[in-house]
GUGURO-134104 format. One record per residue (C-alpha): residue number from 1; x, y, z. Coordinates in nm, 3 decimals. Layout:
! GUGURO-134104
NUM|X|Y|Z
...
//
This chain:
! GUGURO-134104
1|8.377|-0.283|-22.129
2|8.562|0.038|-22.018
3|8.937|-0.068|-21.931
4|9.034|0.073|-21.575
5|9.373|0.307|-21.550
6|9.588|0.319|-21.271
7|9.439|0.655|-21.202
8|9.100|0.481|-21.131
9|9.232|0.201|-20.949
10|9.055|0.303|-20.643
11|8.743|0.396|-20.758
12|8.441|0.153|-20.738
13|8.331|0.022|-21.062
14|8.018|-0.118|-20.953
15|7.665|0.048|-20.758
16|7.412|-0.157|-20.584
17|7.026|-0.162|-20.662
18|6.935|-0.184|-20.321
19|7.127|-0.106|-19.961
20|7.247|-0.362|-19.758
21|7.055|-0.347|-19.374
22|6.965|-0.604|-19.103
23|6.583|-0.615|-19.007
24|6.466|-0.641|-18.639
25|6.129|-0.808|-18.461
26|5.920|-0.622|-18.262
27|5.987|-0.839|-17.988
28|6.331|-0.823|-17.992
29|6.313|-0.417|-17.993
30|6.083|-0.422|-17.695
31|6.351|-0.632|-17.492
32|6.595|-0.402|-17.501
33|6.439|-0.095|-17.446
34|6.321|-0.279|-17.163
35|6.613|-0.352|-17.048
36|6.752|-0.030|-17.057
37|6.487|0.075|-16.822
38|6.577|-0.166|-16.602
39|6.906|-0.109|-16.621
40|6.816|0.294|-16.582
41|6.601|0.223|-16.267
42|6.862|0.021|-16.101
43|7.127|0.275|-16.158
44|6.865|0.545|-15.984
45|6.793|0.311|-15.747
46|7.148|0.266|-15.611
47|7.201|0.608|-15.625
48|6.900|0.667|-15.413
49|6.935|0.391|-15.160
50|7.248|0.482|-15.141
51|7.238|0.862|-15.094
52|7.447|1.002|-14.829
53|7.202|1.213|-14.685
54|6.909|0.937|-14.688
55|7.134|0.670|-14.536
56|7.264|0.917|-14.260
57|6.908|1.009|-14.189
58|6.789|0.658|-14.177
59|7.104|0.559|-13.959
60|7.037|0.808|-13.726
61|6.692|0.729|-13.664
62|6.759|0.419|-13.623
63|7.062|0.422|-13.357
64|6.835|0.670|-13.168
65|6.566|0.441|-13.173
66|6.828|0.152|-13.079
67|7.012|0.323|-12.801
68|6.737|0.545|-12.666
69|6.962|0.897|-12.710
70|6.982|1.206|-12.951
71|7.187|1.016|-13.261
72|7.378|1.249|-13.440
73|7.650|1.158|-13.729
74|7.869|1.351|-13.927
75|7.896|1.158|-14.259
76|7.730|0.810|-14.398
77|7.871|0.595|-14.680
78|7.676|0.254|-14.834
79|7.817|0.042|-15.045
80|7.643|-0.269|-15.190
81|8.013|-0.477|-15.124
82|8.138|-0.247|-14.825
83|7.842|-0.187|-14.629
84|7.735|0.113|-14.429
85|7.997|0.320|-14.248
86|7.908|0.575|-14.021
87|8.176|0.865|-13.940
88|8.125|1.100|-13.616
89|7.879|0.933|-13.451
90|7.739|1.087|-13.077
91|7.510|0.999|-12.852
92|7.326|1.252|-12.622
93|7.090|1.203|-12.355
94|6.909|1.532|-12.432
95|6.874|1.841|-12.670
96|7.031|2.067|-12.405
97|7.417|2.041|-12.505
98|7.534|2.037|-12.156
99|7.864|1.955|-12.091
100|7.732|1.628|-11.957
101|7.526|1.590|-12.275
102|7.700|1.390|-12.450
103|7.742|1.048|-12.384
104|7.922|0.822|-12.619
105|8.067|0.927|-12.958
106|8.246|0.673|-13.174
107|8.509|0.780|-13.458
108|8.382|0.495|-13.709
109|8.033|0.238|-13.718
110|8.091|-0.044|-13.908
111|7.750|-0.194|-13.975
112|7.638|-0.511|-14.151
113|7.214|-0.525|-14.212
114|6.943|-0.640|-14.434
115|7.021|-0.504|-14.723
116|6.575|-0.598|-14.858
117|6.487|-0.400|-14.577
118|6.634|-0.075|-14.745
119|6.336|-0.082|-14.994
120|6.148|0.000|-14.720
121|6.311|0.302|-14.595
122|6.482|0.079|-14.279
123|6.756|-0.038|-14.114
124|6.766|-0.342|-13.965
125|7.163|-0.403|-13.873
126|7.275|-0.762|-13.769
127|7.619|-0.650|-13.652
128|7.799|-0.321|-13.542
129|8.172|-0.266|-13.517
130|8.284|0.070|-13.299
131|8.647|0.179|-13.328
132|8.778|0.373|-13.104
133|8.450|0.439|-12.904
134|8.455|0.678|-12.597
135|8.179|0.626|-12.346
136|8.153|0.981|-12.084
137|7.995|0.908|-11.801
138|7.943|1.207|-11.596
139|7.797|1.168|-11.222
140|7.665|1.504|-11.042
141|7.827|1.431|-10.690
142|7.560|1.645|-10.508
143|7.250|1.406|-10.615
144|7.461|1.091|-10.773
145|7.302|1.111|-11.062
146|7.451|0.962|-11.375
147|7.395|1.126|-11.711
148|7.282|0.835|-11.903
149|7.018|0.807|-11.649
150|6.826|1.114|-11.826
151|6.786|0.863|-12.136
152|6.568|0.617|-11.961
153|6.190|0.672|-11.950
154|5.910|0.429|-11.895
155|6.055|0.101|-11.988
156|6.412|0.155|-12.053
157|6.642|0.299|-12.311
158|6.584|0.013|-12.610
159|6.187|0.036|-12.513
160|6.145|0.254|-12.757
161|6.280|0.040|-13.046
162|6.046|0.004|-13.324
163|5.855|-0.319|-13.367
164|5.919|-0.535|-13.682
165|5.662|-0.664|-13.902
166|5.534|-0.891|-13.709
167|5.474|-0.731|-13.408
168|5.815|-0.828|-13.166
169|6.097|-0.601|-13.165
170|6.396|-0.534|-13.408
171|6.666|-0.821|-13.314
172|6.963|-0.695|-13.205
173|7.223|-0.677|-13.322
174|7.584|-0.806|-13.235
175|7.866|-0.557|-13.124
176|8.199|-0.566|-13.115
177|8.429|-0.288|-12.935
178|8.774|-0.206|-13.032
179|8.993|0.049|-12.892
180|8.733|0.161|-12.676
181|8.766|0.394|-12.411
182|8.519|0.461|-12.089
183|8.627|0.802|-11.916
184|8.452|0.940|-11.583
185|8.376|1.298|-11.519
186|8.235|1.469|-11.237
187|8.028|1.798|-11.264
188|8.131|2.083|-11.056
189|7.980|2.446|-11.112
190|7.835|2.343|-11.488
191|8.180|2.224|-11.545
192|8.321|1.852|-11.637
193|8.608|1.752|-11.429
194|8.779|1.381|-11.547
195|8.851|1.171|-11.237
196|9.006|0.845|-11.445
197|8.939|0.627|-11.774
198|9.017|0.264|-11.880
199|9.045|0.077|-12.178
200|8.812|-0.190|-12.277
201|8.770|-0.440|-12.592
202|8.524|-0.706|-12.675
203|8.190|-0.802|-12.793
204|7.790|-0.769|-12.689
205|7.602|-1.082|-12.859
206|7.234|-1.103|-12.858
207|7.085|-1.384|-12.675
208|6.929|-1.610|-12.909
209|6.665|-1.717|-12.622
210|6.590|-1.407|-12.487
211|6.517|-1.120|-12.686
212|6.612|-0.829|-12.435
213|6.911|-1.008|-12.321
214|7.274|-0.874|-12.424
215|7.586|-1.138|-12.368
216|7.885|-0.938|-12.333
217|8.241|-1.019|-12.255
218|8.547|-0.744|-12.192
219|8.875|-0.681|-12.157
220|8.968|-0.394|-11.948
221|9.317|-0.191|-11.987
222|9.412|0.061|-11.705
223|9.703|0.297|-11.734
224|9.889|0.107|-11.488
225|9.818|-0.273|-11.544
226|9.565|-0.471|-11.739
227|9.220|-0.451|-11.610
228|8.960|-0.736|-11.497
229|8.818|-0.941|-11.780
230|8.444|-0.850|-11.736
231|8.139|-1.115|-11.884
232|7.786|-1.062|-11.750
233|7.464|-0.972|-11.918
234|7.291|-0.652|-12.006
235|6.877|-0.653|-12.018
236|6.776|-0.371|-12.238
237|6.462|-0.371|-12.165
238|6.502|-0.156|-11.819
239|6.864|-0.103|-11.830
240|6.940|-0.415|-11.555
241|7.303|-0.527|-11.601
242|7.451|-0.829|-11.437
243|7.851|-0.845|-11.422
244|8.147|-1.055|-11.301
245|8.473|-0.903|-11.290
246|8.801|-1.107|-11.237
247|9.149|-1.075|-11.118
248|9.246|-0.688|-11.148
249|9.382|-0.460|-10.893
250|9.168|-0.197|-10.709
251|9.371|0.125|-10.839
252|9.234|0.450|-10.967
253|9.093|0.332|-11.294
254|8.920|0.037|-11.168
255|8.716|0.249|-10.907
256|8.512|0.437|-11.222
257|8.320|0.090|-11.216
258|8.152|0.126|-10.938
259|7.875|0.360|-10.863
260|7.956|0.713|-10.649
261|7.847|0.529|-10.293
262|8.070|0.250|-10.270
263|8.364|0.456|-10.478
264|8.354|0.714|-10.240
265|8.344|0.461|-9.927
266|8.643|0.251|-10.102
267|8.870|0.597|-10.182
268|8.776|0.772|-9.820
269|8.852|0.364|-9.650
270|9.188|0.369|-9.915
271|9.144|0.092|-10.001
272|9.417|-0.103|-10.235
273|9.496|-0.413|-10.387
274|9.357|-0.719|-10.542
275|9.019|-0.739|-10.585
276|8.695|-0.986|-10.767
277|8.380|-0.889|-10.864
278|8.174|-1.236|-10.850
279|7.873|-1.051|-10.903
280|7.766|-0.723|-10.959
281|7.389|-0.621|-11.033
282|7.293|-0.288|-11.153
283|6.883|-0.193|-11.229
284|6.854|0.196|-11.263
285|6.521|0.157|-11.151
286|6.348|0.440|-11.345
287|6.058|0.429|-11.124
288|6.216|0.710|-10.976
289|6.352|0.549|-10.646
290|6.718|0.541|-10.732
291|6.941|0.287|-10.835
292|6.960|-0.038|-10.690
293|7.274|-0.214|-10.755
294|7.458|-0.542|-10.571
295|7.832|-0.520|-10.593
296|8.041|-0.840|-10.424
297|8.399|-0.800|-10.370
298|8.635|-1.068|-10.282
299|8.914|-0.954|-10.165
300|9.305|-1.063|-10.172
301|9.611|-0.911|-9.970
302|9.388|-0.584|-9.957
303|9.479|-0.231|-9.749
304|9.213|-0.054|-9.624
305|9.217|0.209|-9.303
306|8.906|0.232|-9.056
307|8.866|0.593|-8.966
308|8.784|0.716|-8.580
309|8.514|0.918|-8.725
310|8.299|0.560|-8.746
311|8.268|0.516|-8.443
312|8.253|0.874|-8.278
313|7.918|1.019|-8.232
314|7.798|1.276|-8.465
315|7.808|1.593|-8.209
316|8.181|1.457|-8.170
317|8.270|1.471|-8.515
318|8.101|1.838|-8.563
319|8.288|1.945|-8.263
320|8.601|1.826|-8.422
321|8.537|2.005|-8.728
322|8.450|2.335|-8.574
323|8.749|2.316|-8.398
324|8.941|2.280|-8.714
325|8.745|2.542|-8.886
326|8.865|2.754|-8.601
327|9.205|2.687|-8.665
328|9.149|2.745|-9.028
329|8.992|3.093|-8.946
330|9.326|3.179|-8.672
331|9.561|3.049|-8.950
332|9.424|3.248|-9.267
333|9.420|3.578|-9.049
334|9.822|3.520|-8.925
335|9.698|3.477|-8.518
336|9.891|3.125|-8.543
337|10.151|2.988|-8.782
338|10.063|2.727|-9.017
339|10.252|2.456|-8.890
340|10.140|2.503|-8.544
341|9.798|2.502|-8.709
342|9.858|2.185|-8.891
343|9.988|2.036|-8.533
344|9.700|2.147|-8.328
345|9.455|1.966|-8.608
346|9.682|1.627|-8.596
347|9.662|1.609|-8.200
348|9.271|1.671|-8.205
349|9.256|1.421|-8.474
350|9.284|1.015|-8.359
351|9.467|0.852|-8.615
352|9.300|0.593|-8.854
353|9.360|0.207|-8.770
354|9.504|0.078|-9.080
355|9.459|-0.307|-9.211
356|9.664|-0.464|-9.442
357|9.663|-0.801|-9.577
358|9.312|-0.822|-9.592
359|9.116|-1.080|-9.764
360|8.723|-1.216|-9.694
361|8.404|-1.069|-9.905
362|8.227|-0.755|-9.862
363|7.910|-0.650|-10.046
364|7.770|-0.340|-10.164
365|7.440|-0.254|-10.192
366|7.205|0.097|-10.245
367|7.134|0.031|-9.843
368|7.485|-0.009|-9.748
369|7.756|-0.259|-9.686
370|7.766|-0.610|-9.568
371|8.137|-0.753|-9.467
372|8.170|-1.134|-9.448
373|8.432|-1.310|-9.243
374|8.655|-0.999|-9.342
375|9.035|-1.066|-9.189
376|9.330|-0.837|-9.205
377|9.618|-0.700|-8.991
378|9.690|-0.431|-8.794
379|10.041|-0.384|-8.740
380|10.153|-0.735|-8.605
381|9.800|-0.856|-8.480
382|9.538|-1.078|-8.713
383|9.149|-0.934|-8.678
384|8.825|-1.069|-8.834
385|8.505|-0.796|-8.887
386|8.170|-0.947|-8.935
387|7.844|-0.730|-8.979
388|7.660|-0.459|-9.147
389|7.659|-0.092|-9.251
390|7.347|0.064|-9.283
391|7.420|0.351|-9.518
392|7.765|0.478|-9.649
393|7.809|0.787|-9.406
394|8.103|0.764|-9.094
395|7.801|0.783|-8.835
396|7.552|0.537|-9.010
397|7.360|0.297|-8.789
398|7.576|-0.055|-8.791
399|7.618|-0.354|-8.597
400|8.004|-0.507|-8.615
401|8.138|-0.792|-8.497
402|8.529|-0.763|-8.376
403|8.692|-1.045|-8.329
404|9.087|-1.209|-8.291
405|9.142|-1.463|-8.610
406|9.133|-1.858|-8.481
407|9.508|-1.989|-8.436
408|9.602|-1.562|-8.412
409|9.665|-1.457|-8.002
410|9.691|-1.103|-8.011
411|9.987|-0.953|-7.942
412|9.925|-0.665|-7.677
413|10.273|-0.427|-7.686
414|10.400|-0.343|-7.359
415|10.377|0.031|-7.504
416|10.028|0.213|-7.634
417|9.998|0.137|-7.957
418|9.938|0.473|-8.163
419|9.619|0.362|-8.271
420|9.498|0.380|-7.890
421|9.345|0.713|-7.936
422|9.175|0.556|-8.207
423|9.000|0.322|-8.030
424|8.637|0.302|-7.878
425|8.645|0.447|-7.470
426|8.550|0.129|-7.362
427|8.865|-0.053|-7.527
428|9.109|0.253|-7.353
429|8.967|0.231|-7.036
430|9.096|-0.144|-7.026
431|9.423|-0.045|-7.129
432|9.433|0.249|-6.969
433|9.366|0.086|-6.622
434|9.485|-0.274|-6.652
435|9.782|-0.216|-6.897
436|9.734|-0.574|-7.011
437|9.990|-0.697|-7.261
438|10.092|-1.029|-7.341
439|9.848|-1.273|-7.581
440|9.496|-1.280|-7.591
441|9.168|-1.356|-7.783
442|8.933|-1.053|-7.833
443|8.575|-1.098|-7.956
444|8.397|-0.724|-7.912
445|8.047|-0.627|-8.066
446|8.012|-0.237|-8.184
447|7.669|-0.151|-8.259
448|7.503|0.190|-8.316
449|7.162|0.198|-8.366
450|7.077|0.512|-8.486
451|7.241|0.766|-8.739
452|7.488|1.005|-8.533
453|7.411|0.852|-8.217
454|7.692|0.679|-7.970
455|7.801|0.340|-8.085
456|7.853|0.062|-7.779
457|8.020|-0.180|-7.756
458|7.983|-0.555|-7.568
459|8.218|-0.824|-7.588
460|8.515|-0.997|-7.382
461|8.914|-1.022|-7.354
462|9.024|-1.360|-7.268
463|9.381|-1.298|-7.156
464|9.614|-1.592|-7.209
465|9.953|-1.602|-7.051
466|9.927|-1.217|-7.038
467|10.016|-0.953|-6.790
468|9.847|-0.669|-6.639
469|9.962|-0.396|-6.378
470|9.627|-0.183|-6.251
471|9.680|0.144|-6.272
472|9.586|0.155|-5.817
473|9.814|-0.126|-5.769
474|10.091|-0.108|-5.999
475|10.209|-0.439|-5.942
476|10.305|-0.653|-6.264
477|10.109|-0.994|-6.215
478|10.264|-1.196|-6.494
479|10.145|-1.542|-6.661
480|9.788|-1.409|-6.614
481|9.492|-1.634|-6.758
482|9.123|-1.497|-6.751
483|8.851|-1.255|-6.892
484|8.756|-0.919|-6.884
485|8.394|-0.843|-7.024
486|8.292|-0.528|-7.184
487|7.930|-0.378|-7.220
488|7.605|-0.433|-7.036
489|7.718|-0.580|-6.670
490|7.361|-0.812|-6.540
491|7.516|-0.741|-6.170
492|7.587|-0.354|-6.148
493|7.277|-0.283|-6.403
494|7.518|-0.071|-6.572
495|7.738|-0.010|-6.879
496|8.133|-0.117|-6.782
497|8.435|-0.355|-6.720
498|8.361|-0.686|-6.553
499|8.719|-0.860|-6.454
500|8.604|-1.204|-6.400
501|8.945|-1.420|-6.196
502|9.232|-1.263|-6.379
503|9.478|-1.505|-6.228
504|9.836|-1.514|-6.240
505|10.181|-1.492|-6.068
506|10.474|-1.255|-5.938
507|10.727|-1.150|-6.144
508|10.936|-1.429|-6.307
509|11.272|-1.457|-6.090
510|11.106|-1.268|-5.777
511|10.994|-1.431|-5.462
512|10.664|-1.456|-5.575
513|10.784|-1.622|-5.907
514|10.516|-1.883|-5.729
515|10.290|-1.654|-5.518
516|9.907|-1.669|-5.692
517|9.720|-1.311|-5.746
518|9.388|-1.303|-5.850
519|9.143|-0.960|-5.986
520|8.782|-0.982|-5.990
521|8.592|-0.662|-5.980
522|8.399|-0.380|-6.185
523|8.513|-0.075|-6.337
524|8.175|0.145|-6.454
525|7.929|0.319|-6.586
526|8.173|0.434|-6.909
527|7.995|0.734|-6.950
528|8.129|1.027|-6.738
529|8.342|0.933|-6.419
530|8.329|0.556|-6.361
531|8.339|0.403|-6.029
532|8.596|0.151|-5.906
533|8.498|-0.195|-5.711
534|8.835|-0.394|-5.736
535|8.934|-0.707|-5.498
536|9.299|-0.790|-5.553
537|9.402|-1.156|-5.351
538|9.765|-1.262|-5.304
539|9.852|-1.619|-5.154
540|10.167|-1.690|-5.001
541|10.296|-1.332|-5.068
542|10.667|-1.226|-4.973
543|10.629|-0.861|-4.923
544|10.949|-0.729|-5.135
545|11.016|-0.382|-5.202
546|10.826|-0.425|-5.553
547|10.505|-0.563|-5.329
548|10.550|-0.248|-5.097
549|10.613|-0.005|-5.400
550|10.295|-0.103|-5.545
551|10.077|-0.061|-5.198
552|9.877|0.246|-5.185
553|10.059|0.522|-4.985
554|9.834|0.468|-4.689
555|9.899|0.107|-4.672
556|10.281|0.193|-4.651
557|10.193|0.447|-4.388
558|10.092|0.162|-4.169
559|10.344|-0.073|-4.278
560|10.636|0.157|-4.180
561|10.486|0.089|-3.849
562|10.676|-0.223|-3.848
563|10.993|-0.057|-3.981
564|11.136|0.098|-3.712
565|11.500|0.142|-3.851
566|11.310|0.373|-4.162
567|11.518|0.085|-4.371
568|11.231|0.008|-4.601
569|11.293|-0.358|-4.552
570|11.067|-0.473|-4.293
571|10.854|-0.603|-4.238
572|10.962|-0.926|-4.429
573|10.626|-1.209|-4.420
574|10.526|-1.484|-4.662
575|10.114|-1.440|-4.649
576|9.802|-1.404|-4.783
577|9.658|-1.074|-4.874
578|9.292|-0.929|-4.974
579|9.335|-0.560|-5.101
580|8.999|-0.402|-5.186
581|8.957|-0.088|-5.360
582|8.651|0.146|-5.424
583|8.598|0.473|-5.588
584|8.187|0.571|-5.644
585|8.111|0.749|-5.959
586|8.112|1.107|-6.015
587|8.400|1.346|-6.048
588|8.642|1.508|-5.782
589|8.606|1.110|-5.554
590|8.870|0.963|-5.380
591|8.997|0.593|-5.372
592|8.914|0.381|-5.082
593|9.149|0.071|-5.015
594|9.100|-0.124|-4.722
595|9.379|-0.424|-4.726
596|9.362|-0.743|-4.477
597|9.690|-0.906|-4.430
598|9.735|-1.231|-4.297
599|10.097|-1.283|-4.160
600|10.292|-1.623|-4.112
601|10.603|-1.596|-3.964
602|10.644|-1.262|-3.962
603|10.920|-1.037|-3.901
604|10.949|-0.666|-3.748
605|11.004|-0.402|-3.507
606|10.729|-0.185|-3.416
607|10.866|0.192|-3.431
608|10.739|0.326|-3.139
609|10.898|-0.033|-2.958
610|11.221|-0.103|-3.153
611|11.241|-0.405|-3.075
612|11.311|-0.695|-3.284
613|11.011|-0.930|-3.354
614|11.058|-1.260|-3.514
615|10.798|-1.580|-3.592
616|10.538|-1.359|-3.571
617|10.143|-1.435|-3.661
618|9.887|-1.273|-3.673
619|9.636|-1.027|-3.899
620|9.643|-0.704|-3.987
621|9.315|-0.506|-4.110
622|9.421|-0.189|-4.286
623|9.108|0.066|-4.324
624|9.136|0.434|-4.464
625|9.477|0.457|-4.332
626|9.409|0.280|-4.023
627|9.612|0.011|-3.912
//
């Protein structure tokens, strides 16, 4: 036996016969290189499902298919435990890149889907989160057309989703909004202008009943206050959209809801204030035939202003215009000053009637506007409008019902209100020639029937505890009670004024504090020179030097017959009167009065016999000057 040395400590004193090795089955061998293929195939697998350029592809076609638009995105990431997220993403309505192209562009989709249904080269998303979304939508003012109305064709712009396996469309899917941001634009020349934006969050939940049916419900943020919460539902099959809107104030965000008709009726009307939307129905109706929307508006301590032009006749208006397109003309070549310019255009210009504290329901439609027990104020006095607007232009055919509010009198100023020039002819030529004021109740009917043509108007004043002083006999009958009736007269066959027993008294204090003084008569036709048939009766008259002031000058012609002293005092009679007054149409005629006069007790002196008459009786008939 060899001894071992240190030197050799290390070294191995022994060799195996054989080597020492572990020995496989075939089966075993076969299971793993199987499952390194497996493993292989799902690593290429991943990598190709997930593949930036497949998945952005695949996302693309299918938003486009889902929305109805051009789908373009900038940059796609899937992850197995993230999900897909979608970077850049725009909508267009067409290939043209017009500056109303695009439509919506999001900076981030967050989308949850089926992830089997990648196999197959879809996408089938059950939820999509947008942050910070911006919808554009751009209206062309001179044919109010929208531009996501270019998407829609046949039925709609999610009728050309693809159909599932078996047969029914792709379910939609949920989405939820945040930080989104709906701007308005107008095109002018090939150029965007922005006319106002809001701020909106919520969600859009399929219906679980209906498979075209959107649920949505939003919160919208204005630059000056919060917005209305919105809820309604969205058909996509067609585009129709059903919406209530709640509690926000009209302002300039809030009118981008509403289509270019009633937005431009509602800015050109100024109308302000609080505002719901009960209902509002969109369908774009891509038959071709326009829109056809229903927008209800309750309204709530509302301002609005009611422009002459409404009720002026289209000829009227033109003439107005070329008159200030005359002054625009004299102005820009230095023949008259601006200001004076300016001037002339206010004084050919009645000023609009404005309302304020308005409240009632009016509802918008692609045929025009319907108002519904609509009150408001004008200045101190309470008015209710009833009726219909057939169209959205200042001479479109309506029919409007005018009327004071129940428990309201009007208050008629003793001084023209400045909205007089305002007012229809029919309503100045009462004030004109009765200068009624005092309280009253007003119902009046204004009704044009055809586009541009001249509106009428029917309806009565029913004058309680008033006063009037016509303009012929300028005596101020107070604590008068009666009517005066506007329009088509049965009796004179004509368009006028009927003064049905305006009754009342002399002036409070006078002598004929207790005297009675009744007007019946007919002012008429209204258009061109009317005619006069008046019949003014005093009982138990004291002829005063207000009663003689008032008298036509040829009545105090004959009068001063009995004043033979020129003292202007006699002659003094309590009696009855009957003053009749008559002007025939037509310009350039003169006034006829003839006045009876019964006298009791009379006192005088005749001037061409100056001498003193007492206790005297009697009648005097006073005819074209004729005593």
């Amino acid at each position: 036996m060899m001894l071992l040395n240190p030197e050799r400590l290390f070294e191995r004193s022994w060799r195996p016969r054989h080597p020492l090795r572990r020995r496989h089955c075939a089966a075993r061998r076969w299971g793993m290189a199987s499952l390194l293929l497996v493993l292989s195939l799902t690593i290429f697998g991943y990598i190709y499902l997930t593949d930036a350029e497949r998945v952005r592809s695949m996302a693309s076609a299918y938003l486009s298919d889902l929305l109805g638009g051009e789908v373009t995105i900038v940059k796609a990431n899937l992850s197995i435990f993230e999900g897909l997220r979608l970077d850049d993403v725009t909508l267009r309505v067409d290939t043209t890149n017009g500056p109303d192209s695009i439509v919506f562009h999001a900076r981030t989709f967050l989308i949850k889907f089926h992830p089997t249904q990648l196999l197959t080269g879809q996408l089938a998303a059950t939820q999509i989160v947008a942050i910070d979304p911006v919808v554009y939508l751009v209206e062309d003012p001179s044919t109010h057309r929208w531009n996501y109305q270019r998407m829609w064709h046949g039925a709609g712009p999610i009728g050309r989703r693809r159909m599932n396996g078996s047969g029914g469309l792709v379910v939609l899917p949920q989405i939820i909004l945040r930080d989104a941001v709906v701007a308005y634009m107008e095109l002018h020349d090939g150029k965007t202008t922005p006319m106002g934006s809001y701020s909106i969050e919520g969600s859009l939940n399929p219906n679980e009943e209906e498979a075209d049916r959107y649920d949505f419900q939003l919160q919208s943020r204005g630059r000056e206050s919060m917005g209305p919460s919105a809820s309604g539902t969205i058909r996509t099959q067609g585009g129709v959209s059903v919406a209530r809107l709640q509690n926000f104030t009209f302002g300039p965000d809030i009118k981008t809801m509403l289509l270019s008709q009633p937005r431009q009726w509602c800015e050109w009307h100024q109308l302000q204030g609080r505002i719901d939307i009960p209902e509002m129905i969109y369908n774009p109706n891509p038959g071709g035939g326009g829109p056809i929307f229903r927008a209800e508006l309750d309204l709530s301590d509302v301002e609005m202003a009611l422009h002459p032009e409404e009720w002026m006749t289209r000829d009227q208006n033109q003439r107005v215009k070329a008159f200030h397109d005359v002054l625009d003309v004299a102005r820009s070549r230095h023949w008259i000053s601006p200001a004076l310019a300016q001037a002339l255009k206010r004084l050919s210009t009645p000023e609009p009637i404005h309302f304020g504290q308005m409240s009632g329901n009016m509802v918008f439609t692609e045929q025009g506007i319907e108002l519904k027990d609509v009150s408001g104020k004008v200045e101190s006095n309470w008015f209710n409008v009833d009726g219909k607007i057939d169209g959205y232009s200042p001479d479109a055919p309506a029919k409007l019902t005018i009327s004071s509010v129940t428990g309201h009198d009007l208050e008629i100023p003793e001084f023209s209100p400045d909205y007089l020039g305002s007012l229809p002819k029919e309503v100045q030529e009462v004030i004109e020639k009765l200068h009624p004021r005092g309280t009253c109740g007003l119902k009046l009917v204004l009704e044009r029937v055809e586009a541009g043509g001249k509106p009428t108007v029917n309806g009565e004043l029913e004058l309680h505890d008033g006063e009037f002083r016509f303009h012929q006999f300028p005596y101020p009958v107070t604590h008068v009670n009666g009517r005066v009736q506007i329009g088509n007269d049965p009796i004179a066959k004509m368009r006028g004024i009927r003064i049905l027993n305006l009754e009342g008294h002399g002036p409070d204090g006078g002598p004929n504090a207790n005297a009675r003084i009744t007007l019946n008569g007919f002012i008429g036709p209204l258009e061109g020179d009317a005619g006069i048939w008046l019949e003014i009766n005093g009982v138990n008259m004291i002829a005063d030097s207000v009663v003689r002031a008032s008298l036509p000058p040829t009545i105090r012609r004959a009068l001063a017959m009995f004043d033979a002293e020129g003292t202007g005092q006699l002659p003094k009679s309590p009696g009855d009167f009957s003053c009749h007054i008559f002007r025939p149409p037509g310009m350039h005629q003169h006034f006829r009065v003839e006045t009876d006069v019964n006298l009791y007790d009379a006192e005088g002196a005749l001037a061409s016999f100056p001498y003193p008459i007492k206790h005297l009786t009697g009648r005097l008939e006073i005819h074209d000057g004729l005593l």
